[in-house]
C-alpha positions as CSV (number, residue, x, y, z in Angstrom):
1,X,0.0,0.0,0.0
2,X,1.4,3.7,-0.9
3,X,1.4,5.9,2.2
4,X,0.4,9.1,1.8
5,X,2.7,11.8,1.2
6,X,3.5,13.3,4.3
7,X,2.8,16.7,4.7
8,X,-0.7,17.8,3.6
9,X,-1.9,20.6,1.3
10,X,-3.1,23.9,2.7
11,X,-4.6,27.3,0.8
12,X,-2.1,29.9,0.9
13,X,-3.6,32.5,3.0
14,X,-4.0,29.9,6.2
15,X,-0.2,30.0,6.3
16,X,0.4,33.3,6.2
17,X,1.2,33.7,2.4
18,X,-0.2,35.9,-0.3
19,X,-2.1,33.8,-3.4
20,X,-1.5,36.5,-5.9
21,X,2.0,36.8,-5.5
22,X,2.1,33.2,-6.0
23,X,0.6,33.4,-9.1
24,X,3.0,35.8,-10.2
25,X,5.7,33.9,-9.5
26,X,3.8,30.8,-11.7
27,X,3.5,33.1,-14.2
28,X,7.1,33.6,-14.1
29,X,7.7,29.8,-14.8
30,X,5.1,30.0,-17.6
31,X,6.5,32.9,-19.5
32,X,10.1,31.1,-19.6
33,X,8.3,27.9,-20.8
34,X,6.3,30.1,-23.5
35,X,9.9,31.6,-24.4
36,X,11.7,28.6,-25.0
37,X,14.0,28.4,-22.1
38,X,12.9,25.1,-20.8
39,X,10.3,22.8,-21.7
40,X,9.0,21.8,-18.4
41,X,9.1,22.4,-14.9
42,X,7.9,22.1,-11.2
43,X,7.5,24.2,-8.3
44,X,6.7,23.7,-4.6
45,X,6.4,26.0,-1.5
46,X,5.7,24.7,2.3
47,X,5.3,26.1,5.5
48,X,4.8,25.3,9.1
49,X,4.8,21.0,7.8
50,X,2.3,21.8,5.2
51,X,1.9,22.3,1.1
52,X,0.9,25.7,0.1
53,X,2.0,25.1,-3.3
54,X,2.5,22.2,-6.0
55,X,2.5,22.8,-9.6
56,X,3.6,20.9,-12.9
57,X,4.7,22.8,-15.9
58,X,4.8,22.3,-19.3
59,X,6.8,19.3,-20.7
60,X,8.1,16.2,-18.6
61,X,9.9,14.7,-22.0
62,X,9.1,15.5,-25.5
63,X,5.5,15.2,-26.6
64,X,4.8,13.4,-22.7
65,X,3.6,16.6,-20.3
66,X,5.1,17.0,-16.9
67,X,2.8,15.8,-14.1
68,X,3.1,15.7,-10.2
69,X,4.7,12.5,-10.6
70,X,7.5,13.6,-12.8
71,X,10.9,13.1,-11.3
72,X,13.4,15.9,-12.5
73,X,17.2,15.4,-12.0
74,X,18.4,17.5,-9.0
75,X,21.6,17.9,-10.2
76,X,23.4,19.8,-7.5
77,X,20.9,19.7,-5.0
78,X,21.9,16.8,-4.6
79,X,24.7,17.2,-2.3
80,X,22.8,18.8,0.3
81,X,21.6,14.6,0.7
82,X,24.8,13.3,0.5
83,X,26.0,16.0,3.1
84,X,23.0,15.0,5.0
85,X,24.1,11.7,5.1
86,X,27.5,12.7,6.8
87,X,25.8,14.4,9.7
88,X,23.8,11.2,10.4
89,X,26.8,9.3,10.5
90,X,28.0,11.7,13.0
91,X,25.2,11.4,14.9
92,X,25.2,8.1,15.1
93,X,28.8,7.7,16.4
94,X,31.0,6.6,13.3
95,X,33.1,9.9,12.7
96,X,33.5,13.3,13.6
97,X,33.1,16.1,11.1
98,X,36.0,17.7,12.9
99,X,38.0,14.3,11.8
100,X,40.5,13.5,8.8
101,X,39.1,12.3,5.8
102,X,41.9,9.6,5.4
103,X,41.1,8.4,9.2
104,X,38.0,6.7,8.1
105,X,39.0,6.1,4.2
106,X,42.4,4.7,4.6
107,X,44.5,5.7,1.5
108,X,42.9,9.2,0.7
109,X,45.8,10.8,2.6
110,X,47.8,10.4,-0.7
111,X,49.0,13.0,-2.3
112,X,48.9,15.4,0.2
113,X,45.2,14.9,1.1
114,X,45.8,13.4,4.7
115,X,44.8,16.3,7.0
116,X,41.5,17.2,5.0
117,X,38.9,17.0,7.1
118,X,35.2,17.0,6.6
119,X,34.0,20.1,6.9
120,X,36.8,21.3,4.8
121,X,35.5,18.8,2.0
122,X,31.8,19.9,2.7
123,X,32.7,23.7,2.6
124,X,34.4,23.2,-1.0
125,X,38.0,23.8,0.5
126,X,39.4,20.2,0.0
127,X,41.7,21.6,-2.8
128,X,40.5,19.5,-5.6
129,X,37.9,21.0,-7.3
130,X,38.6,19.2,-11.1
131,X,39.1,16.1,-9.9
132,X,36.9,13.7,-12.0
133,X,35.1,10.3,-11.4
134,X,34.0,8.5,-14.3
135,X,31.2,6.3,-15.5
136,X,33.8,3.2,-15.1
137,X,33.5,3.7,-11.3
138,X,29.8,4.0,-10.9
139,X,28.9,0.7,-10.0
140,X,32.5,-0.4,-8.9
141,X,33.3,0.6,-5.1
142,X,36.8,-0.8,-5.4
143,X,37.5,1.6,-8.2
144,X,35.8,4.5,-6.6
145,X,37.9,4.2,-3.6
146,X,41.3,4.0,-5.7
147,X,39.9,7.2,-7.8
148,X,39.1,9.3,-5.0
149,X,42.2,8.1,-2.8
150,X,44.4,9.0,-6.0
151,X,42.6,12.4,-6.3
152,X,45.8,15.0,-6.9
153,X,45.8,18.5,-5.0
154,X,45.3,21.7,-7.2
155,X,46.0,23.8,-4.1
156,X,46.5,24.0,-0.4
157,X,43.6,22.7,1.3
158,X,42.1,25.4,3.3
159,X,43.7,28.0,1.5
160,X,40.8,28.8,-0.6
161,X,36.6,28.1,-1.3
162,X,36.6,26.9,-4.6
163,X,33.2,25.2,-5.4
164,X,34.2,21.2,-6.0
165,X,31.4,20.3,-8.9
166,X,31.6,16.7,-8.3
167,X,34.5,15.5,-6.6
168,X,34.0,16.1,-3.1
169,X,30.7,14.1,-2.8
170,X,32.3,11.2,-4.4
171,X,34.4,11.0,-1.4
172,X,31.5,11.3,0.4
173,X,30.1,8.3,-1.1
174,X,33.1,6.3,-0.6
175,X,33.5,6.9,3.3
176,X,29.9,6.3,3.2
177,X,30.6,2.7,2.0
178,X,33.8,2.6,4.4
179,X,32.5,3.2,7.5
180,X,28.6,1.5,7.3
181,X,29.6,-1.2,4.5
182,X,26.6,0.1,2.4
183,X,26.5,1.5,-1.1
184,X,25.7,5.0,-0.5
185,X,22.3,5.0,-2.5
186,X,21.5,2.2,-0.1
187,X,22.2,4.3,3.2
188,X,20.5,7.4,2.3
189,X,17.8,5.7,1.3
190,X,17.6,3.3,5.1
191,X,18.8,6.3,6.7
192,X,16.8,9.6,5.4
193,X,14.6,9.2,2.5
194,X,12.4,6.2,3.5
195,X,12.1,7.1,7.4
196,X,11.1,10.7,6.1
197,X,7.9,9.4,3.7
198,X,9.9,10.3,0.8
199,X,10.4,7.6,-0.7
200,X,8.2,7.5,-3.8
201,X,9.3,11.3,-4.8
202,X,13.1,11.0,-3.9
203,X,15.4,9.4,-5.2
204,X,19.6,8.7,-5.2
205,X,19.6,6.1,-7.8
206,X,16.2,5.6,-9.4
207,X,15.1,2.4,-9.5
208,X,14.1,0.2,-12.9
209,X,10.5,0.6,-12.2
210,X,10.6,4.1,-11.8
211,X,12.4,5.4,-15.1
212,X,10.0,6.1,-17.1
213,X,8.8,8.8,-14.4
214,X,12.4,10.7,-15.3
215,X,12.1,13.8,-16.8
216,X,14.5,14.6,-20.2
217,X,17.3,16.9,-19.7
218,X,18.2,18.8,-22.3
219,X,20.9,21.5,-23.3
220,X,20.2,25.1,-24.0
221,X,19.8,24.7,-27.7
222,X,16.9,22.1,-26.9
223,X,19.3,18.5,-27.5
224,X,19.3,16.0,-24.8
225,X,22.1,15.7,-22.5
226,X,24.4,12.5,-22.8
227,X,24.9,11.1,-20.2
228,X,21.8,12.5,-18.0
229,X,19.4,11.0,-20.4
230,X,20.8,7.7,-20.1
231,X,19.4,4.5,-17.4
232,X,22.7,4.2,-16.1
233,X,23.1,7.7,-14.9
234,X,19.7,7.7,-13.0
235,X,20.8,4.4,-11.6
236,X,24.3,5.5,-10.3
237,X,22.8,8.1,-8.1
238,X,25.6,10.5,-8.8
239,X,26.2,11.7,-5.5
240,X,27.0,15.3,-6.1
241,X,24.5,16.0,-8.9
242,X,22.4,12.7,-9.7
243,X,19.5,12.8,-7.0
244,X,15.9,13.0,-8.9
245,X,12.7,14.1,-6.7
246,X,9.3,16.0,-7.4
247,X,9.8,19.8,-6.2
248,X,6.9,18.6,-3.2
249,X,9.7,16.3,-2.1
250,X,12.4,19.0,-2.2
251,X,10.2,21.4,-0.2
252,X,9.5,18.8,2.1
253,X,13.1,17.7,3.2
254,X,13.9,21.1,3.9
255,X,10.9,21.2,5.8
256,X,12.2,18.5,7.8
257,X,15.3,20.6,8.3
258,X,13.4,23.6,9.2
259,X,11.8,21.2,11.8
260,X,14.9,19.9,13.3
261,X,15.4,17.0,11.6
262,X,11.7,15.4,11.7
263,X,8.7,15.5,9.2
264,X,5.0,14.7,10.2
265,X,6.5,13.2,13.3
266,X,9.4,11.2,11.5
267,X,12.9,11.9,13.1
268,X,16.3,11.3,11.0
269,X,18.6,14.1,12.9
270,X,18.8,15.8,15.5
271,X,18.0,19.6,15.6
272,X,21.4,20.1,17.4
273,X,22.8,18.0,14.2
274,X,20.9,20.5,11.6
275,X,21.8,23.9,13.7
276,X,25.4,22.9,13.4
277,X,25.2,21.9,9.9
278,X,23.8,25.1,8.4
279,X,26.1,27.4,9.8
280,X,28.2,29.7,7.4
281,X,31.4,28.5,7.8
282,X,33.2,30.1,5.4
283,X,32.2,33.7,5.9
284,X,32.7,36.4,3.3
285,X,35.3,34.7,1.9
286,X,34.7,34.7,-2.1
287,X,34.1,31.0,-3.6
288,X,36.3,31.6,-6.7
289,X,34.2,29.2,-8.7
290,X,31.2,31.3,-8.6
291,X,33.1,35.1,-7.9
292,X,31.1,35.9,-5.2
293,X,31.3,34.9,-1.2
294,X,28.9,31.9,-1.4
295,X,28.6,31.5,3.1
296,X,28.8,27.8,3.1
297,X,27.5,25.6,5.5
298,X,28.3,21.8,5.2
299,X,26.1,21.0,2.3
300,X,23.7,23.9,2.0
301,X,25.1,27.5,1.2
302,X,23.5,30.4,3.3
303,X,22.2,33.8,1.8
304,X,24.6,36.2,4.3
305,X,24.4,39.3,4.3
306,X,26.6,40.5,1.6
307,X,24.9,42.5,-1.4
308,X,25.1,39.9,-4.1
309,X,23.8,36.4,-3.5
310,X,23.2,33.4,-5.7
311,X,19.6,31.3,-6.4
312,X,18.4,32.2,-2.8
313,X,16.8,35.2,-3.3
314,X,17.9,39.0,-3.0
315,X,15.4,39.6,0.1
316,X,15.8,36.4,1.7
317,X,16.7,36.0,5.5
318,X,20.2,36.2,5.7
319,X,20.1,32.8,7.5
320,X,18.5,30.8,4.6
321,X,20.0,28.0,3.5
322,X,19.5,25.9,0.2
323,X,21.8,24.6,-3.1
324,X,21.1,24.6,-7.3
325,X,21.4,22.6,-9.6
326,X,23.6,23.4,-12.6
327,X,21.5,25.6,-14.5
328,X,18.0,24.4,-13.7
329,X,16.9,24.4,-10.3
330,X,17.0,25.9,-6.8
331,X,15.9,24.7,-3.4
332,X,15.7,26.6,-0.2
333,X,14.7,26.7,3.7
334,X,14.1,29.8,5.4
335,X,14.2,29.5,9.0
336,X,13.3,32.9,9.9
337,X,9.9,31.9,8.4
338,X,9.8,28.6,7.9
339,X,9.1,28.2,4.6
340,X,10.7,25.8,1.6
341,X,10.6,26.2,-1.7
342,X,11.6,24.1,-4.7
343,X,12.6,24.7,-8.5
344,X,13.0,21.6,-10.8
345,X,13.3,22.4,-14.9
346,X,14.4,20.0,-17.7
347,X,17.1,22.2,-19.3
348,X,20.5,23.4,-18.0
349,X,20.6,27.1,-18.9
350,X,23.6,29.3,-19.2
351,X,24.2,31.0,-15.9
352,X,24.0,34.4,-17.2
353,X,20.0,33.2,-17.7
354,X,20.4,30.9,-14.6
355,X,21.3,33.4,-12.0
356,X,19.1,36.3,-12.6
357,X,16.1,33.9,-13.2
358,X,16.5,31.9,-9.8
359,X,17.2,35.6,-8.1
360,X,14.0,36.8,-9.4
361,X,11.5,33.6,-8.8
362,X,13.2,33.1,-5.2
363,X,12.6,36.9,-4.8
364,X,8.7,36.4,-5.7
365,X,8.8,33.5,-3.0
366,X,9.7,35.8,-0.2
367,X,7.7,38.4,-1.1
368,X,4.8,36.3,-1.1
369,X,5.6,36.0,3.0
370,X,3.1,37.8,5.1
């Protein structure tokens, strides 16, 4: 029997939140799709453990429209999961986030790597930001753990913030597997996804039966992505940009960290675990992948208070916390108010698109706050 998804619907206005400006910000999504800049997409906003908004756009793959059970690739958001999954294994007593990678992933201290620790990996300061892991490794932990052991320093780690695109959560994935004995996709799944109800709209490595519930991904000039399209890729659960989920799911896990690590009564982590996870650990300092400070926590960035920001939203609490995906998608938590949100589209945009689009539907979010 399918549960119920577990946080129930609610009109707008009983949590605090104005319907027009909601519909401005759909009208946003609509005018993009209308232009050409995506075919599809999905949007979610909750607040106080509760749906205010869930809306499909457009379409899913060509010809096939997008419907609430469409799954769209998370890309990026992504490694807010994966990080997710490395607080939980602190909570539960198998590391500390303070500790050396290498001390639980014996090997990694290699070429220089030996005294990263984990929230320098989490905080995009590991030094190794082009380090690649390919589609040879995927389903082969042995060679995963001999790629990211082998991973060669491009600077000091520490010395910089330097946005890691995929590298980093690789490693996660392999001291996952170290230190529990379980594939990653496995863990998160046990762990987070299934305890939270999530478990028909999340996903880490889709299975089989659910493929066909995959949105297309597709480049800016409208061609499918290789290899996003392909089964494989949705199977391997790419740790730091291969998650899928509906945007209700998305809103809904960062509801559950809004709530300290429960959802409709279903605990994974502690609020104590969540509080120190979405601090900004990295202050001002500039990420000099994205040319701007980025505040990151370990996962999530947060919006700070610097002038510029990136996919959060100009007038967002300075203590909101979320990630994007490459081009495509944003999700967010704002604890000052407690609402999520969640962007999901089926094209990766250029950034100079990317950026002042997510700035401006985020911004409509907030605004719609009462």
């Amino acid at each position: 029997m399918t549960l119920p998804f577990p946080l129930p619907e609610a009109h707008p206005t009983e949590l605090g939140l104005c319907p027009d400006r909601l519909e401005r910000l759909c009208a946003r999504i609509e005018g993009d799709i209308a232009a050409g800049h995506h075919p599809g997409a999905q949007v979610a906003l909750a607040r106080h453990g509760r749906i205010a908004l869930f809306r499909s756009f457009g379409e899913a793959r060509t010809g096939i429209g997008a419907t609430d059970e469409t799954l769209w690739l998370l890309y990026s958001n992504t490694k807010v999961i994966t990080a997710a999954a490395l607080w939980a294994l602190q909570e539960d007593g198998a590391l500390r986030l303070t500790d050396p990678v290498a001390q639980h992933l014996p090997g990694f201290e290699a070429n220089g790597k030996g005294a990263i620790t984990f929230i320098e990996l989490l905080t995009h300061q590991a030094g190794f930001p082009s380090a690649e892991v390919g589609p040879e490794c995927w389903e082969d932990a042995e060679a995963l753990r001999a790629t990211v052991c082998a991973f060669p320093l491009e600077w000091a780690p520490g010395s910089k913030v330097g946005y890691h695109p995929a590298s980093a959560h690789w490693v996660a994935a392999a001291v996952i597997r170290a230190v529990t004995g379980e594939d990653h996709r496995a863990f998160l799944w046990r762990r987070l996804i299934a305890p939270l109800g999530l478990d028909r709209e999340l996903f880490v490595g889709v299975p089989e039966g659910d493929m066909d519930r995959c949105a297309e991904m597709h480049d800016v000039d409208g061609s499918p992505r290789m290899p996003e399209c392909t089964d494989a890729h949705r199977a391997a659960g790419v740790p730091g940009g291969g998650g899928y989920g509906t945007a209700r799911a998305m809103a809904a896990f960062y509801q559950a960290l809004l709530a300290g690590g429960q959802l409709a009564g279903r605990r994974v982590l502690s609020p104590r675990s969540i509080a120190y996870a979405v601090r900004n650990y990295t202050g001002d300092r500039v990420d000099e992948y994205n040319a701007m400070p980025m505040h990151r926590g370990l996962g999530p960035h947060l919006r700070g208070e610097t002038a510029g920001s990136r996919g959060l939203g100009a007038i967002a609490h300075p203590l909101t916390f979320g990630h994007g995906g490459v081009g495509s998608s944003y999700c967010w938590a704002d604890p000052a108010s407690g609402v999520s949100f969640a962007f999901l589209s089926n094209t990766r945009q250029t950034e100079d698109f990317h950026g002042p689009r997510m700035d401006m539907i985020s911004t409509l979010a907030h605004a719609a706050i009462l």
